[in-house]
C-alpha beads as a LAMMPS data file, in Angstrom:
LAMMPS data file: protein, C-alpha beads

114 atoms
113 bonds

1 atom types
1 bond types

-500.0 500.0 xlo xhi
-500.0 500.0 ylo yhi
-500.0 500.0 zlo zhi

Masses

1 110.0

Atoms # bond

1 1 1 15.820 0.380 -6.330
2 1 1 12.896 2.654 -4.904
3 1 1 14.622 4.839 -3.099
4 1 1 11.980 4.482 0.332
5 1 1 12.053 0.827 0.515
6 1 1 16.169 -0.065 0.287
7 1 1 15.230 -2.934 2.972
8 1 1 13.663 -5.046 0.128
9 1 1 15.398 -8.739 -0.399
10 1 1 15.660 -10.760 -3.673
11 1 1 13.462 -13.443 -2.493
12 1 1 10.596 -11.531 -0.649
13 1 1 7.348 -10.237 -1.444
14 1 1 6.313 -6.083 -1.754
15 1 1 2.987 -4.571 -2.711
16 1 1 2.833 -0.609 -3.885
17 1 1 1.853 1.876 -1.800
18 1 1 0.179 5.906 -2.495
19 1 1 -1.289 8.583 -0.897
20 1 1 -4.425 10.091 -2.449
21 1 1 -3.930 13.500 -3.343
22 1 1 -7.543 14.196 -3.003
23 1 1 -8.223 12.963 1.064
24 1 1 -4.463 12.001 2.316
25 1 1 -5.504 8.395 2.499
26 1 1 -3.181 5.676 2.269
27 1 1 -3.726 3.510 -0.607
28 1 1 -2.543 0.250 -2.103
29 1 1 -2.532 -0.957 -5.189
30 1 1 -4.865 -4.478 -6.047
31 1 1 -4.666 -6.573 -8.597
32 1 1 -7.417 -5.237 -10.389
33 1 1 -5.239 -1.908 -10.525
34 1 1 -7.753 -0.080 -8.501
35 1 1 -5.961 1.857 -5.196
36 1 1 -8.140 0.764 -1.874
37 1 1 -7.634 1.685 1.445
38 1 1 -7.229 -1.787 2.793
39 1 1 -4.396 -3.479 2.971
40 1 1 -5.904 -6.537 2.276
41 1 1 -6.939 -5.719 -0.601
42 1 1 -3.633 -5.177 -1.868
43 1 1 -1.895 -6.985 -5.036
44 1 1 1.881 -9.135 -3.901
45 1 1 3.836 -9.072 -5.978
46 1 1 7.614 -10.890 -5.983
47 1 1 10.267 -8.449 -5.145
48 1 1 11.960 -9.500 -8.652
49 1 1 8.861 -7.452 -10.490
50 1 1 8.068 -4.734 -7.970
51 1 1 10.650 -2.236 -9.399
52 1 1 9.310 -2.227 -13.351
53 1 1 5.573 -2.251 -11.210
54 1 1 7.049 0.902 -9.322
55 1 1 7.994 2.827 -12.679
56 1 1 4.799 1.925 -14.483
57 1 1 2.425 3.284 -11.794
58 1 1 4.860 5.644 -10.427
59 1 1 4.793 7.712 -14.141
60 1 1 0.836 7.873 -13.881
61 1 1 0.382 8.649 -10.725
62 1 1 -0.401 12.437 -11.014
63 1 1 -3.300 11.309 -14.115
64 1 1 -5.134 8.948 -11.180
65 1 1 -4.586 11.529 -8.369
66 1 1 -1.671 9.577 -6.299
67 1 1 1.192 11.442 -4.837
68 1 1 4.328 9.365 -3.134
69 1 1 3.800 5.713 -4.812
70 1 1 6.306 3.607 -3.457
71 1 1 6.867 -0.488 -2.728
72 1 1 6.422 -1.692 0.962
73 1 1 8.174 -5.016 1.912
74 1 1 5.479 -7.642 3.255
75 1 1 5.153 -11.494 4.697
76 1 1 2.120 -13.438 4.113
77 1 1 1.181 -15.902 5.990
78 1 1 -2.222 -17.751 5.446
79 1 1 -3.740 -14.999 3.077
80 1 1 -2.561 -12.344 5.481
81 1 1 -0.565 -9.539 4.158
82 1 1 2.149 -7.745 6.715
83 1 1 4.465 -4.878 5.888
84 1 1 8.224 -5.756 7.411
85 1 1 8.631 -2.335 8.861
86 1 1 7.142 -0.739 11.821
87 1 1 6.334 2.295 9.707
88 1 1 4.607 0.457 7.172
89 1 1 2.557 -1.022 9.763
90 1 1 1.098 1.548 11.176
91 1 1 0.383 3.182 8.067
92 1 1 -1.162 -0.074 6.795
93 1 1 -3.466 -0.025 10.375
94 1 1 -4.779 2.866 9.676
95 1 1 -5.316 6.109 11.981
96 1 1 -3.393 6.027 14.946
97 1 1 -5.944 7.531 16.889
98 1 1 -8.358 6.772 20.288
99 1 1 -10.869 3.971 18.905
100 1 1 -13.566 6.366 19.108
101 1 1 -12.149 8.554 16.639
102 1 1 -11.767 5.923 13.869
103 1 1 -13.804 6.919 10.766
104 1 1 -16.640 4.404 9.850
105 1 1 -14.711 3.206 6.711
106 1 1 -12.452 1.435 8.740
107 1 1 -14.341 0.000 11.342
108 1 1 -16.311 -1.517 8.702
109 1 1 -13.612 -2.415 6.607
110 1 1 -14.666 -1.096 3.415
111 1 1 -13.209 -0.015 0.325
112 1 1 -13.067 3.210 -1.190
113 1 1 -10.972 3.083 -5.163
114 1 1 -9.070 5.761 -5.778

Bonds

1 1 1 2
2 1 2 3
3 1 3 4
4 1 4 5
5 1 5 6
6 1 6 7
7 1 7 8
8 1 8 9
9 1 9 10
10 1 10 11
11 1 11 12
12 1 12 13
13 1 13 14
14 1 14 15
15 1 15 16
16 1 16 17
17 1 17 18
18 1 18 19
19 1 19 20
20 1 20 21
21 1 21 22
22 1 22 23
23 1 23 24
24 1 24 25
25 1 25 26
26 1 26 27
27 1 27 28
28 1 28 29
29 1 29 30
30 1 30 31
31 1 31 32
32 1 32 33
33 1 33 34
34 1 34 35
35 1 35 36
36 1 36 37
37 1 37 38
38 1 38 39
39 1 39 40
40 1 40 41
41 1 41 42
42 1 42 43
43 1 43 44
44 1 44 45
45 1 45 46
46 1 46 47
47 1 47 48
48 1 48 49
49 1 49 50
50 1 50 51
51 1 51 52
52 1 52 53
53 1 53 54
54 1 54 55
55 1 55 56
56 1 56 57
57 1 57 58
58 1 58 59
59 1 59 60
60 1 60 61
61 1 61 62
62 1 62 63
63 1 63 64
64 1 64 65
65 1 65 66
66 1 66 67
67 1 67 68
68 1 68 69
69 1 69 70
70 1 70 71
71 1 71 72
72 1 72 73
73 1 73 74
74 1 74 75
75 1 75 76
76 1 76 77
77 1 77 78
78 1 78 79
79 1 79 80
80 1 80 81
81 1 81 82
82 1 82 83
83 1 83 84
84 1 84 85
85 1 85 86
86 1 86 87
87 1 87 88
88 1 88 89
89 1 89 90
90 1 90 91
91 1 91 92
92 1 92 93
93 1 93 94
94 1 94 95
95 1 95 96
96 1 96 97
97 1 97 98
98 1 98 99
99 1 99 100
100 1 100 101
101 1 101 102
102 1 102 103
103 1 103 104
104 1 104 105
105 1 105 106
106 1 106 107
107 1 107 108
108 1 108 109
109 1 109 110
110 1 110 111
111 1 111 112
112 1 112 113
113 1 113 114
């Protein structure tokens, strides 16, 4: 089991999880195996496959410029995708900073690939 998310349950739901190496940024992994900053955006996959996902992009992470890949525990509900853990979802909510701080990217909701 990946050794950052030991909280994950047989019969849940996880998406994977970088950081860019380039800019810091938090990324997740979609289904068309781009990394965008949006949450959102991110593939779910069924805890039962999230640990072969984890070794297939964690072993080419360095070649697309990802350091820390790791599988986050989420809910959906209605399309929406939330991590289980507080940490998760703050990283997922981007900068914790004053609202006049946040970087246009994420006021606008846009999507950068890694």
């Amino acid at each position: 089991m990946d050794r950052r998310n030991s909280r994950r349950d047989t019969e849940g739901h996880s998406v994977l999880t970088a950081n860019r190496l380039l800019d810091g940024r938090i990324v997740w992994l979609a289904a068309d195996n781009t990394w965008q900053i949006l949450l959102s955006h991110a593939q779910v996959f069924p805890n039962t496959e999230i640990e072969e996902k984890l070794a297939e992009y964690a072993g080419k992470a360095q070649q697309e410029g990802l350091v820390g890949v790791y599988g986050v525990q989420v809910h959906t509900d209605a399309g929406r995708i939330t991590p289980v853990t507080s940490r998760e979802q703050i990283r997922a909510q981007g900068p914790s900073i004053h609202p006049d701080f946040v970087p246009t990217w994420h006021k606008t909701g846009s999507t950068v690939t890694a």
